[in-house]
Structure formats: structure tokens, C-alpha cells
N, C-alpha and C positions, 0 to 999 in steps of 0.2 A: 533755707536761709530766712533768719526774721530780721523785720525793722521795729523801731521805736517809731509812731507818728504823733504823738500825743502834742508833741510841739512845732506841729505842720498845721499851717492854715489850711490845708487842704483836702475835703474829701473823698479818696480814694478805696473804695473797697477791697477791690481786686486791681495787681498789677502781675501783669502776667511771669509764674515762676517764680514770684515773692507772695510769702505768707507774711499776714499785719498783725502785730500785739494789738493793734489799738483801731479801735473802731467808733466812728460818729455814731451819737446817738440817735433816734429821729423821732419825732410828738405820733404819741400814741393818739391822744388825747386833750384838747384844752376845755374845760369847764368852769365856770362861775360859782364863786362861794355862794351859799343862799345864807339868809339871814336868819335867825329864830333866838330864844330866849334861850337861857341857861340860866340856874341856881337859883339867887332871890331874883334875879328878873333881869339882870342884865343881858344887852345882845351881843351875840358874837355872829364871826361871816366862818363858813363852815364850808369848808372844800369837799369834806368827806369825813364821814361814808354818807354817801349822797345815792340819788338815784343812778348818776351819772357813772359815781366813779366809788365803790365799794370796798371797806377795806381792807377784803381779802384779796379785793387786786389788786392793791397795793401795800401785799405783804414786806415785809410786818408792822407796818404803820395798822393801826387802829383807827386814827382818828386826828385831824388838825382844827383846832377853832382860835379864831384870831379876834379877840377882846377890843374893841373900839377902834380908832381913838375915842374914849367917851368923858365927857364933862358932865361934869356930876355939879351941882349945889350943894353951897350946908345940907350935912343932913340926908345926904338922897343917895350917896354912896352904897352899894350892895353886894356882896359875893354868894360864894358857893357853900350855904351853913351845913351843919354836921351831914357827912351820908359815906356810904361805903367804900372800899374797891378789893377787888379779888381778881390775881391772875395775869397783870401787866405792870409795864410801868411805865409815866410819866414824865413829861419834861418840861418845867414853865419857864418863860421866857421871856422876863419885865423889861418894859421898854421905858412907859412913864409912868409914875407913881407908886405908892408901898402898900404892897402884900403880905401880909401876917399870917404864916400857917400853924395850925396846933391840928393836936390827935389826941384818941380820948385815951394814951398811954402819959400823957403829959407833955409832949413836946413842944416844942414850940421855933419858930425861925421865922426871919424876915428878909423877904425881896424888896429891892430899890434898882432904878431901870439899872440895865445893863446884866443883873444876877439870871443862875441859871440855879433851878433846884433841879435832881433827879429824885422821884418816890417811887420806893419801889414797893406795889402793893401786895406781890406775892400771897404768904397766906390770908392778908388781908389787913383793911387799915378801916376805921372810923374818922375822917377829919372833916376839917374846916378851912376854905379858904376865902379869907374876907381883906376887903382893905383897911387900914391901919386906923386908928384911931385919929390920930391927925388926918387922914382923907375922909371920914366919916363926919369929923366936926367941919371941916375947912374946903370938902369937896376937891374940885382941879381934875385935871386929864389923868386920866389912865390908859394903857394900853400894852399888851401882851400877847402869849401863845401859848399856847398846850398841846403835845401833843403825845399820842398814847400808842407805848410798842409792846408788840406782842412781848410774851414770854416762852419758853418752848415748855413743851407738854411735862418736862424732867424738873423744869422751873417755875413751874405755876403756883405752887404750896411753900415756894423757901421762904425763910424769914424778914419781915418786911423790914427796910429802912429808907433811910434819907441821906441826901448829900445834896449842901446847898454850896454855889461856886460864885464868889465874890465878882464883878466887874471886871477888875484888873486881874484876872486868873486866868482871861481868856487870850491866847494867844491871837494875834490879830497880824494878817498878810499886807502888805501895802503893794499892792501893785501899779499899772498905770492909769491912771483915773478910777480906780476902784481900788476899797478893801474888803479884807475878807475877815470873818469873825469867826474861826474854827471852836465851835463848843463841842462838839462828838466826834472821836474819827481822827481820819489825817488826809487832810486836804491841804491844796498849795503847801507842801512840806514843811507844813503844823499841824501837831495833833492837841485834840482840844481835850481837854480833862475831864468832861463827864463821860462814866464808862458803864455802856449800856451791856446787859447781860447778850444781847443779841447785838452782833456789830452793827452798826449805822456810822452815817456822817448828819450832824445838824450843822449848816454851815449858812450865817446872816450876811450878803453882801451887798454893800453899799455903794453905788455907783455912779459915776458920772455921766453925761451923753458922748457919744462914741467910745465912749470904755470897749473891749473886746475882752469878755472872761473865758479862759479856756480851764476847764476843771477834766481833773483827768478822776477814775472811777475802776472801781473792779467790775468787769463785763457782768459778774453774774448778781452784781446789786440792781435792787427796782430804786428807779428815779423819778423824784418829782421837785417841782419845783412852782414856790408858792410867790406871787407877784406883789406885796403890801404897799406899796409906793410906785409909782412912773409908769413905763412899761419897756420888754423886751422884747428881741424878736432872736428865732432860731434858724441860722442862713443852713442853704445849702437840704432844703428839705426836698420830699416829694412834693411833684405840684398839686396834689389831692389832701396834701395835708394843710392844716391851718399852723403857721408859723410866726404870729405874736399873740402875745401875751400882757395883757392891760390888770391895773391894780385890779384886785381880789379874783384873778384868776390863778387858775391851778392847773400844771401842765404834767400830764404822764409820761414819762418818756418810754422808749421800746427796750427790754432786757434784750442785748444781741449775744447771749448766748446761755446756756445750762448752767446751772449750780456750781457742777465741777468744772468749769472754768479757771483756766486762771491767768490770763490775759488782761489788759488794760483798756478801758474804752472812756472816748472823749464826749464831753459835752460843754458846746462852743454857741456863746451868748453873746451878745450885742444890742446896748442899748443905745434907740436912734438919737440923732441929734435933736431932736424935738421934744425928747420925752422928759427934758430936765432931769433933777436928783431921783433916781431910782433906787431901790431896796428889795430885797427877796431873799426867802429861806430855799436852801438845797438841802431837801431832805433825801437820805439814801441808803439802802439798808440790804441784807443778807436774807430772802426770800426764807422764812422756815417750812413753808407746803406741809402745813397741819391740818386739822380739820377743826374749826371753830365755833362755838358756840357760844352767844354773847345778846346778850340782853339787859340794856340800863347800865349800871358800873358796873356787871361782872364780863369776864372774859374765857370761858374754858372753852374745854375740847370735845366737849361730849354737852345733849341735852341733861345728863342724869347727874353729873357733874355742878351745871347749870341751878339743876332743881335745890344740890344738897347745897349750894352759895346762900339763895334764899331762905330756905331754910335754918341756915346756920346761921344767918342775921335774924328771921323775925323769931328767932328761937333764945338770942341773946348768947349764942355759941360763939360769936364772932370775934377778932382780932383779940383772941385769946393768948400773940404770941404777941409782946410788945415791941414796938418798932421801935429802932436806935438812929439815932444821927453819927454818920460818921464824919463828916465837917458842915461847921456852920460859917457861914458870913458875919456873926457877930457884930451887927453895926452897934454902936455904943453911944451915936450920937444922936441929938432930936431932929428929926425927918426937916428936908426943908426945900421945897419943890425948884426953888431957885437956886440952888446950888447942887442938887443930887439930880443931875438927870445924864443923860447916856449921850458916851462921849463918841 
């Protein structure tokens, strides 16, 4: 006989003579984003891949860096100018300010808080990602996310593109003292519209104190869970474990079962009463157990692979297949920091 507990406060492993679909998740791991530069010189807080936490343990994530808040002056504004990618792809994730992407096939698209782009760099892409001309001349906050998922070994060479996802495209949960912003996946019984070639959930929730998030999950996806605002804490742990979680930390949770899984498991969140407005990304994804090799922007599966990337760039071989946009955000109006920001 099975039960559903996914909507039980309670954790119960084992009761004797009953098998559980749904199982608590528990903290592998909690670690601190480090800080460092990226592109023309801006810094981001970087959870991973870290010494800590690598990102082939937290397959298929590659990579999360979380962009400021950073206040810029006239003039001092800076992004990511022309450079490669081969082998993955991409999810950015504007919170405050605009983002102007182009590639050296012509495209071009722009993020304002709230938008989601996917790129997918596959056989490969030349771009740029800089802030807008109006945050260049006029400065103001910026703040964002990226983050980079594998590809499987069968997908690593398909043809690149883009899909950029308007604000209002994102379906969004209201629970009680907390919402949810489902942009990948299907979380709280919304599925969010960017559709990753490797299944994931990207899910931004906003929360009050004493809110209780209960997110239900497929057992054989890897979880984590990035802190950008407040803090939470995860009840109901081992007492050897570390169970909260403060801004720009980054928490691993334990897969509690194999691939071929296919059972439901819980992960139950609680932000204290003291911790005022909290926020966090739930990132979570379909383990691909590849063997990877990755250095700088490329991603493959093999060293030799690796070599012919380089190769193929400083040889001028590169993003010889041209990337297409298959939706844009189309904004059509003049950027304007006081009324475009994220709702």
C-alpha cells in the first residue's frame, strides 16, 4: 500500500507496513557564495562551482552567479563583451535594470527586471551581454542571475538559439505569505515556460516571515537552493546537520533516490520570524551522470573535444551555424528605471 505525504507536515520515513511516495529532503551541504569579477569587471557572488561545491555535484547545473545589487554612476556601467560558448545553455534572470543581448549572427534582444532569456549555446555562439545604453549614460542598480545547464553528450553540437520570456509570461503561485515565480518546470501546479533541453525547475520565491514553503519534487532531481535576500531555515534535520540558511548562501540538498525513480519527494522551508522579506531561487534538475570537460565558456564530454572548441574559436571555425530567436520580449518603449521594475 502507498501514501501521498507531500502535504503532511510531518517527517516520517518509515511507518511500519506502509511504503512513502514522498520523502523529506535533508541539507547535504550549506556554503557561501565567494565573490570575484566577471566580464568587463563587474562582481558577482558565485555559489558554484566552487571549492565547496563543484558542478558536477550538482548535476546538471554548471554554474549560478548572482550580479549585484550593483550601482553603477554615469558612465561606469559594464557587462560581458564579445566571447564564446559551446555545449550548454543559459538562463538570465533580471531583477533590476536592462540588459541588451546581441551575437555576432545579428541578433539582438533586451531584458528588463522580471524577463527570463534561455541561450542555447549548443554548436556555439559569439555574444555580448552589456547593459543598455540608457544604464550606461544614466547608471542606477542592476541586479540579476545566470545560470548554466549542462547539455547531454547527444546535445552538445545542436543548433544554437534564444528565447527571451517577457515578465508577465511567468506564471506566478500566491500562497500564504509567500509567492512563487515558476520560470522552468512545474512547481506549486504551474509550469513555467522556459523549456530546458534537460528538465529542471528554476523557481524565485518571495517570502514573508513565518511563511512555510512546502515544494514537492521528483526524488531523482538534485536540489539546491540559493538564499539572495533574508534567511531560511530547513526543520526537521539531522542534528549534525547545519539547517539555515542566511543571504548569499547556497544549500545542497540529499537526492533520496536513483535516476529511475519515480516517486515524489518534499522540501519544506520556513522562514523565521525575524528574518523579515526573504527571496530565493529553487533550482532543480534531472542528474545526466556524463563525464565532463569544461574549461572557461566551453562545456564538453571529453579533453579532446575540449581541445577541438578552442581550436575552432582561435581558428575563426566558430558559430558558423547561425543562432535564431524563437521569441523576443519586444519592448518598444524607452527604458525607464521608475516604472519598469519587477513586480
Amino acid at each position: 500500500k502507498k501514501i501521498i505525504c507531500c502535504g503532511l507536515l510531518l517527517l516520517i520515513k518509515e511507518i511500519k507496513g506502509i511504503e512513502m511516495d514522498c520523502r523529506q529532503r535533508i541539507v547535504s551541504t550549506i556554503v557561501r557564495a565567494h565573490r570575484q569579477l566577471e566580464g568587463g569587471g563587474f562582481e558577482v557572488r558565485r555559489p558554484f562551482p566552487s571549492n565547496n561545491v563543484l558542478g558536477e555535484q550538482f548535476d546538471p547545473f554548471l554554474l549560478l552567479d548572482h550580479l549585484g545589487p550593483i550601482e553603477a554612476k554615469p558612465g561606469e556601467a559594464v557587462g560581458a563583451p564579445w566571447h564564446p560558448h559551446r555545449g550548454f545553455q543559459t538562463i538570465s534572470y533580471l531583477l533590476e535594470g536592462e540588459l541588451v543581448h546581441k551575437d555576432s549572427a545579428g541578433n539582438t534582444g533586451t531584458l528588463r527586471p522580471g524577463d527570463f532569456q534561455l541561450m542555447t549555446a549548443g554548436a556555439g555562439v559569439i555574444h555580448d551581454e552589456s547593459p543598455s545604453d540608457y544604464v550606461k549614460q544614466h547608471g542606477g542598480r542592476s541586479e540579476g542571475f545566470q545560470i548554466w545547464v549542462n547539455l547531454r553528450k547527444v546535445d552538445k553540437m545542436i543548433e544554437p538559439y534564444y528565447q527571451d520570456f517577457a515578465a508577465d509570461s511567468i506564471p506566478i503561485y500566491q500562497g500564504e505569505r509567500f509567492i512563487a515565480k515558476i520560470a522552468a518546470g512545474t512547481g506549486f501546479d504551474l509550469t513555467g515556460p522556459v523549456e530546458t533541453k534537460t528538465p529542471i525547475q528554476f523557481i524565485d520565491v518571495h517570502a514573508e516571515p513565518d511563511a512555510i514553503i512546502e515544494h514537492s519534487l521528483p526524488m531523482a532531481f538534485s536540489l539546491g537552493i540559493y538564499v539572495y535576500r533574508g534567511s531560511i531555515i530547513f526543520p526537521n534535520q539531522p542534528s549534525n546537520r547545519n539547517s539555515k540558511a542566511n543571504e548569499g548562501d547556497f544549500a545542497v540538498l540529499e537526492n533520496v533516490a536513483d535516476d529511475s525513480s519515480t516517486g515524489t519527494s518534499l522540501a519544506r522551508i520556513i522562514v523565521p520570524e525575524h528574518a523579515g522579506p526573504t527571496k530565493f531561487l529553487i533550482l532543480a534538475g534531472i542528474p545526466l551522470r556524463e563525464s565532463i570537460a569544461r574549461a572557461g565558456p566551453f562545456v564538453m564530454n571529453t579533453q579532446a573535444e575540449l581541445r577541438q572548441a578552442f581550436l575552432d574559436y582561435q581558428s575563426g571555425n566558430f558559430a558558423k551555424i547561425p543562432a535564431t530567436f524563437k521569441s523576443k520580449t519586444r519592448h518598444t518603449d524607452k527604458f525607464d528605471p521608475t516604472k519598469h521594475k519587477l513586480v
